[in-house]
C-alpha positions in Angstrom: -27.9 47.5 -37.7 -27.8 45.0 -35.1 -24.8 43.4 -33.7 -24.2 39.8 -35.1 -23.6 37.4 -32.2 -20.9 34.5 -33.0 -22.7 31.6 -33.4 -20.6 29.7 -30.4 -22.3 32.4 -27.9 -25.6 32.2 -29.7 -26.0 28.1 -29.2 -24.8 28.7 -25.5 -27.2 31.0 -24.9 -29.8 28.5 -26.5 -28.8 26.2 -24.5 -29.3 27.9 -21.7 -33.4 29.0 -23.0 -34.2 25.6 -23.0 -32.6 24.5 -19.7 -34.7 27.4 -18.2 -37.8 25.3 -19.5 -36.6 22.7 -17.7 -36.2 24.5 -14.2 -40.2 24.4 -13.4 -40.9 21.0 -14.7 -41.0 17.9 -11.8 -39.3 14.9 -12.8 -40.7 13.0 -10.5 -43.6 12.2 -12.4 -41.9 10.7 -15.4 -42.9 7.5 -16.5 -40.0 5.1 -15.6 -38.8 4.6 -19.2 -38.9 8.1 -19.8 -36.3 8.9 -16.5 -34.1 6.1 -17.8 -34.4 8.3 -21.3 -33.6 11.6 -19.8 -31.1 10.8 -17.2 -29.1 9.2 -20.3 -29.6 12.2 -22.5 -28.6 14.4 -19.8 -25.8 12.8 -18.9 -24.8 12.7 -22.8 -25.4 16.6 -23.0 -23.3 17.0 -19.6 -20.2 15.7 -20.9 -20.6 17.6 -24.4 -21.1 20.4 -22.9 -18.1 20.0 -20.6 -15.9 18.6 -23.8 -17.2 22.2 -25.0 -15.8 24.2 -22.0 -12.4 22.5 -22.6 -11.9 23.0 -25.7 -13.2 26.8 -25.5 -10.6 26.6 -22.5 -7.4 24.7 -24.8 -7.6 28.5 -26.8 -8.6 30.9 -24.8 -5.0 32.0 -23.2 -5.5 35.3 -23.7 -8.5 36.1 -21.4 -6.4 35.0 -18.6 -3.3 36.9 -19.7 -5.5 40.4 -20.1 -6.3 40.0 -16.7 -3.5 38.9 -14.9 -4.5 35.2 -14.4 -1.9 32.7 -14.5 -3.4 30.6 -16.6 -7.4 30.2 -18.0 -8.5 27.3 -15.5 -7.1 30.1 -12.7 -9.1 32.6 -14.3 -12.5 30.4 -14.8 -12.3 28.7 -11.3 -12.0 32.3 -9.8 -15.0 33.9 -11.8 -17.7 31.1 -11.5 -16.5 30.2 -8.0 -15.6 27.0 -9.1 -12.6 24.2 -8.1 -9.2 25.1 -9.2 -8.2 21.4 -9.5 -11.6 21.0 -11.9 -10.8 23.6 -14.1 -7.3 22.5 -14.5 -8.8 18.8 -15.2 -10.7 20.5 -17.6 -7.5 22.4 -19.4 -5.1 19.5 -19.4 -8.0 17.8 -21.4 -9.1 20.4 -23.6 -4.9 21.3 -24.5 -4.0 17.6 -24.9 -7.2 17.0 -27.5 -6.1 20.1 -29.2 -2.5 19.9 -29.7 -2.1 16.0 -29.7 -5.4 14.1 -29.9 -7.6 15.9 -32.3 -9.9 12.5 -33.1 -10.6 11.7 -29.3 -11.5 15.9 -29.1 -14.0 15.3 -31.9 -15.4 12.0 -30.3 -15.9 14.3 -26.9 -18.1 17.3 -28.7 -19.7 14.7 -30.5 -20.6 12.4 -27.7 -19.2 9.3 -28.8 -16.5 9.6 -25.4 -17.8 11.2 -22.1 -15.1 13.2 -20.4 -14.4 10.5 -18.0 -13.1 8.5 -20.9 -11.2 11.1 -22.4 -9.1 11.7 -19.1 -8.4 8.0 -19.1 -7.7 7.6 -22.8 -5.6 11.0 -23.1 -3.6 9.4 -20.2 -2.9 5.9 -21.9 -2.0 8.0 -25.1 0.4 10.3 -23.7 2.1 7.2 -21.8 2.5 5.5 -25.2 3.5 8.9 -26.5 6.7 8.7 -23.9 7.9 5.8 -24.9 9.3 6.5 -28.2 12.6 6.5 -27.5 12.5 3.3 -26.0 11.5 1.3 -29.4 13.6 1.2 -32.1 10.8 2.3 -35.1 10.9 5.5 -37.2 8.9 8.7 -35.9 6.6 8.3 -39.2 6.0 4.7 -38.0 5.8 5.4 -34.4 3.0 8.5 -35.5 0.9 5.5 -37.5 0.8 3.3 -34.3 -0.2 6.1 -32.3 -2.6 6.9 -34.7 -4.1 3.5 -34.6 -4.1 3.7 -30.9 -5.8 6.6 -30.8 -9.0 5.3 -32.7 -9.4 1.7 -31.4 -9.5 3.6 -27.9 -12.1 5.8 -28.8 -14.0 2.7 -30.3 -13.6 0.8 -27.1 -15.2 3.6 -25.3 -18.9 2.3 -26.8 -18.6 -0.7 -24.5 -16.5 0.0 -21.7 -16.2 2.3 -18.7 -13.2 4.8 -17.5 -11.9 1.3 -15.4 -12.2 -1.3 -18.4 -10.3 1.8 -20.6 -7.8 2.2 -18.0 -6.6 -1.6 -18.1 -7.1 -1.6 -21.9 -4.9 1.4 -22.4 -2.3 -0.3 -20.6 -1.8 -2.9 -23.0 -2.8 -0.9 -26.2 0.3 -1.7 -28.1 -0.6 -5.5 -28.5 -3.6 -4.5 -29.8 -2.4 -2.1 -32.5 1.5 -3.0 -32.6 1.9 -6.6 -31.1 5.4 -7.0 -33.1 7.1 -4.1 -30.7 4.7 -4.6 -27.1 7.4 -7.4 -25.5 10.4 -5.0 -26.8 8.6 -2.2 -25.0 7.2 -3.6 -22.3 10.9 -5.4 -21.3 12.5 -1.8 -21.5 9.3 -0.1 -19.7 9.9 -2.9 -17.0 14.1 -2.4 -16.8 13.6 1.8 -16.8 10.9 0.9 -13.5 12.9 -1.8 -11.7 16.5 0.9 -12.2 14.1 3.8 -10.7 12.7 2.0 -8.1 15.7 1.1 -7.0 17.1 4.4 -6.8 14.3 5.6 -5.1 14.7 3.3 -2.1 14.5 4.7 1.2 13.6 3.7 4.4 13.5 6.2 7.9 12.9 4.9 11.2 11.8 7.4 13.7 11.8 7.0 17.6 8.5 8.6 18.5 9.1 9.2 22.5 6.1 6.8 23.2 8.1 3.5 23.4 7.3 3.2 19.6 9.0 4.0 16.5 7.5 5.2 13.1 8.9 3.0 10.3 8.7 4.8 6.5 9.7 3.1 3.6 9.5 3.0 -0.1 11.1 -0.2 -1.6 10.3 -1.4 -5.5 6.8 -3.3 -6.1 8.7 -6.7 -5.7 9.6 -6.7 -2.8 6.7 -4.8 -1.3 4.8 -8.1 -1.8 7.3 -10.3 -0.9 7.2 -8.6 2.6 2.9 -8.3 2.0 3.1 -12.6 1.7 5.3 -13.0 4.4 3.6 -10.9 6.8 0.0 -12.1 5.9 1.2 -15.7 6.6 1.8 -14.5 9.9 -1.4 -12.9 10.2 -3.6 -15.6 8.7 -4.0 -18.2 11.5 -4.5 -15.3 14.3 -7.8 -14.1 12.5 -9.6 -17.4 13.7 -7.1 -19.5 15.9 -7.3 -18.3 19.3 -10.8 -16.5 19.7 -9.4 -13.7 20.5 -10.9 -9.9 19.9 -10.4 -9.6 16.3 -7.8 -6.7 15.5 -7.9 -4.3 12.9 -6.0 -5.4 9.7 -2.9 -2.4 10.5 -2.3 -3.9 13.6 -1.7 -7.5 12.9 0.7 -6.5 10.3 2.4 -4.3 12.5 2.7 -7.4 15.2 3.6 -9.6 12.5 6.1 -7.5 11.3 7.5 -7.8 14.6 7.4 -11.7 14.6 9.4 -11.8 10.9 12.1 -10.0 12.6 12.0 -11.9 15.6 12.4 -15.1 13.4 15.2 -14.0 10.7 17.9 -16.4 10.8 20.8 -14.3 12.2 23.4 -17.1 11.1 22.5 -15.3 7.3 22.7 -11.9 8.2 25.7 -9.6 7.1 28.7 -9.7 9.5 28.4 -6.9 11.5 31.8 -5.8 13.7 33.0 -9.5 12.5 30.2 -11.4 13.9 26.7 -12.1 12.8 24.6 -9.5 13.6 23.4 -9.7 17.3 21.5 -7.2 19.9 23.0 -6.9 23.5 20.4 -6.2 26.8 22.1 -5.2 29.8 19.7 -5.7 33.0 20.3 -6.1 36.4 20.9 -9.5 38.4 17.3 -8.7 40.1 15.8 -8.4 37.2 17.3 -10.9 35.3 16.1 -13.6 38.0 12.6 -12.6 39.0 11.3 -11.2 35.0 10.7 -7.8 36.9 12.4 -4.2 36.1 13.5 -2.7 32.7 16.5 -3.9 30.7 18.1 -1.8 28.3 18.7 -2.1 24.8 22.6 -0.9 23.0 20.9 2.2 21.9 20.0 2.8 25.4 16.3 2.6 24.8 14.3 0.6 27.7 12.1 -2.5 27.9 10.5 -4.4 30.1 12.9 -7.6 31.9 9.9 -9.4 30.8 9.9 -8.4 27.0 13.9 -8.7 27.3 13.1 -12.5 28.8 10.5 -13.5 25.8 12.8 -12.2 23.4 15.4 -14.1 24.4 13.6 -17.2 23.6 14.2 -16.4 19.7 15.8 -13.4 19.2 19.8 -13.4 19.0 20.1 -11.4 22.0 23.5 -11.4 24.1 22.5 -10.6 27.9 24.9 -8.6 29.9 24.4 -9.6 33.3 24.9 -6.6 35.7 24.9 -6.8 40.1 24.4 -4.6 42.8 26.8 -2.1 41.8 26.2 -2.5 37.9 29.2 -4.4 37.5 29.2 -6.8 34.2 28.8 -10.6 36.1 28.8 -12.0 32.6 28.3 -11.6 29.3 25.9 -14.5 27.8 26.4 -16.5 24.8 23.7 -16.7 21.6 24.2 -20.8 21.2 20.3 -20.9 23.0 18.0 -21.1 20.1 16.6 -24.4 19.3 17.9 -26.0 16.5 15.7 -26.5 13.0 15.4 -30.5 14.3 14.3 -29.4 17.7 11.7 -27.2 16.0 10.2 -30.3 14.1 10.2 -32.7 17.2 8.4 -30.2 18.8 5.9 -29.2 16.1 5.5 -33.4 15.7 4.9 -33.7 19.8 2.4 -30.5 20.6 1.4 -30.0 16.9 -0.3 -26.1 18.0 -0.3 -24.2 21.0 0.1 -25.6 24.0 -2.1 -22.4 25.7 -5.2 -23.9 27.3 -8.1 -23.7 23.8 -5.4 -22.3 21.4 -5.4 -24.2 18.4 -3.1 -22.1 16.3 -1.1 -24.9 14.3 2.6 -25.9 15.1 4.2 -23.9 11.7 3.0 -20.8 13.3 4.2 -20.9 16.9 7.7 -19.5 18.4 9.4 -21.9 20.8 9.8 -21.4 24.6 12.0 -22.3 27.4 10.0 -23.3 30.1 13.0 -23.0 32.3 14.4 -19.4 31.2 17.4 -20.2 29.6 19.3 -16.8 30.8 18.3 -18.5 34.2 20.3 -21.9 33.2 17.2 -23.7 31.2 18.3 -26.0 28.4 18.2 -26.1 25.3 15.9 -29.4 24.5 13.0 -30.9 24.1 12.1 -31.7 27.9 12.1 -27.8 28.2 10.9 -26.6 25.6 7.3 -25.8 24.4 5.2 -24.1 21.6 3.5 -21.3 22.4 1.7 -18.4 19.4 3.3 -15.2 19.4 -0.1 -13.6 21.8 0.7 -16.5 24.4 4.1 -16.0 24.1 3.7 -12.6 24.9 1.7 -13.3 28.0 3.9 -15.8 29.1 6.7 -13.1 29.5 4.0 -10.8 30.8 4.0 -10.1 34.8 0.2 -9.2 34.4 -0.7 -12.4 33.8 -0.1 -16.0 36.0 0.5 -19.2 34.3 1.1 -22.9 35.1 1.2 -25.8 33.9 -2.3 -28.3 33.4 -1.6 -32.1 34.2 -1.7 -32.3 30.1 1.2 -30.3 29.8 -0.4 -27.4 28.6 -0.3 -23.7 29.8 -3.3 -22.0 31.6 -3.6 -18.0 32.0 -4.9 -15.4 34.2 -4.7 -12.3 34.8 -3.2 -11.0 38.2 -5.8 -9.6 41.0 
């Protein structure tokens, strides 16, 4: 008497007989209308067939344990050669449909969801799933709105895509519970906003280069805050000046550098009982012809020209040191022009006063023209507006400047 195959392996192994029909064939000759029809009947019979495999998968425990495997996606990835992270897709999908979400597993064999769906739909259900305890319904309740949940998702996924059922799945309670979605979604926000916070961190590490690699994690909030503020610095430099267009990294990176340049240090914490401040020391030489290094309290090094731009809007105290490096005086911060000086000048140059810079006044950083840690004042006649690239060149011994008869500044590189 001969062996009676389960049907399961039978229809696999019909499957199989026609798709070796199929191997000879060339598709290439198909009628248009008849491609469109296959590829969307393959595609349909792809996706059962993978809803197949994970629920064969969801119960099939034991092969792996008589074998050793860890678990069955181990245990299939390693005999058909296949990806581990695939097969273990294909697991948490079968196991979630089959413990949790036996409509969606039904919609899957059936072809009313393609797998895509199903990862996205299993996700939004098991998210909705976690938040039990932070509505204030009865578990019978709660299973009912689930419930509901659970089949207007699967109807959505006739007219939308994985991306439209992502977004959708997000909201899903004001679709099937709109009555506890603002309860929810206030305690879902608080629970994010108290984790965020204590997840906070930022590391700052000196790379040996004469950079530093900055990481941080900081809550959503005020990763856009900083996104806004550093993207109005960047705006104007993507068509003001004509210079070479820099990648999108960089910019951020300088403008980053020009937000800290222009924080307010009269609001900063008190630090040692003053306002938070940075001290250069730098020798007289240096100091007088924009030449040599300075160094910074950390005793890190920069150039006397970078120490000289800086001081033009950072609140840097210079420590004055001669021949012998003998302190010769310790400046004063009271050298930044004032917010009223800021609008006369904006009102008088209204951009850059580089030669063809037209970068507007509300994004330039103002200059000394006589070096104020070289007895400049602090005032209109000497000051000037200058973007943060011409203020950089400005400071810059590769590059000469003067002054046109217009009053504006004129580049060029050294020979």
């Amino acid at each position: 008497m001969a062996e009676t195959v389960h049907p399961f392996l039978a229809g696999a192994a019909s499957i199989e007989a026609v798709l070796d029909k199929l191997v000879d064939l060339e598709p290439v000759f198909l009628p248009v209308t008849e491609k469109r029809e296959s590829l969307m009947a393959l595609a349909r019979l792809s996706s059962r067939v993978e809803a197949l495999q994970a629920k064969l998968i969801a119960c099939a425990g034991e092969v792996a344990e008589a074998e050793g495997h860890r678990d069955v996606a181990a245990w299939v990835a390693a005999r058909t050669h296949g990806s581990g992270p695939a097969c273990r897709r294909a697991q948490r999908l079968g196991t979630a449909c089959d413990r949790r979400w036996q409509h969606l597993g039904r919609s899957l064999v059936t072809g009313e969801v393609n797998v895509d769906q199903g990862h996205v739909i299993v996700s939004a259900l098991d998210d909705l799933a976690s938040a039990a305890s932070l509505v204030s319904v009865g578990a019978e309740e709660w299973g009912r709105v689930l419930a509901r949940a659970e089949q207007h998702l699967v109807e959505q996924a006739a007219h939308f895509g994985p991306r439209e059922l992502r977004r959708i799945g997000e909201r899903i309670l004001e679709a099937v519970a709109p009555e506890l979605a603002d309860q929810l979604e206030a305690d879902q926000l608080e629970a994010a906003e108290r984790r965020a916070r204590r997840r906070t961190s930022l590391r700052i590490q000196h790379l040996g280069d004469g950079t530093a690699l900055i990481k941080a994690r900081v809550p959503d909030a005020v990763a856009l805050r900083l996104t806004t503020s550093l993207e109005a610095f960047t705006s104007p430099r993507r068509s003001g000046d004509g210079a070479e267009k820099q990648p999108y990294d960089r910019r951020m990176g300088q403008a980053f550098c020009s937000l800290l340049e222009v924080l307010d240090p009269a609001r900063l914490p008190l630090h040692g009982g003053d306002a938070t401040t940075m001290m250069i020391t730098m020798d007289l030489e240096a100091l007088t012809t924009g030449l040599g290094t300075a160094a910074l309290a950390d005793g890190s090094r920069i150039t006397a020209g970078e120490a000289r731009r800086m001081a033009c809007t950072a609140n840097l105290v210079p420590a004055v040191l001669g021949t012998r490096s003998v302190p010769l005086d310790l400046g004063h911060t009271a050298r930044l022009f004032t917010p009223a000086q800021r609008k006369a000048l904006a009102l008088r140059d209204r951009e850059c006063r580089a030669d063809g810079c037209s970068i507007p006044a509300a994004w330039c950083e103002a200059h000394h023209l006589q070096p104020w840690l070289l007895g400049g004042r602090t005032d209109l006649a000497n000051g000037i507006l200058l973007c943060s690239r011409h203020h950089h060149l400005v400071h810059d011994d590769r590059y000469l400047h003067d002054r046109m008869p217009n009053g504006d500044v004129r580049f060029a590189r050294r020979r």
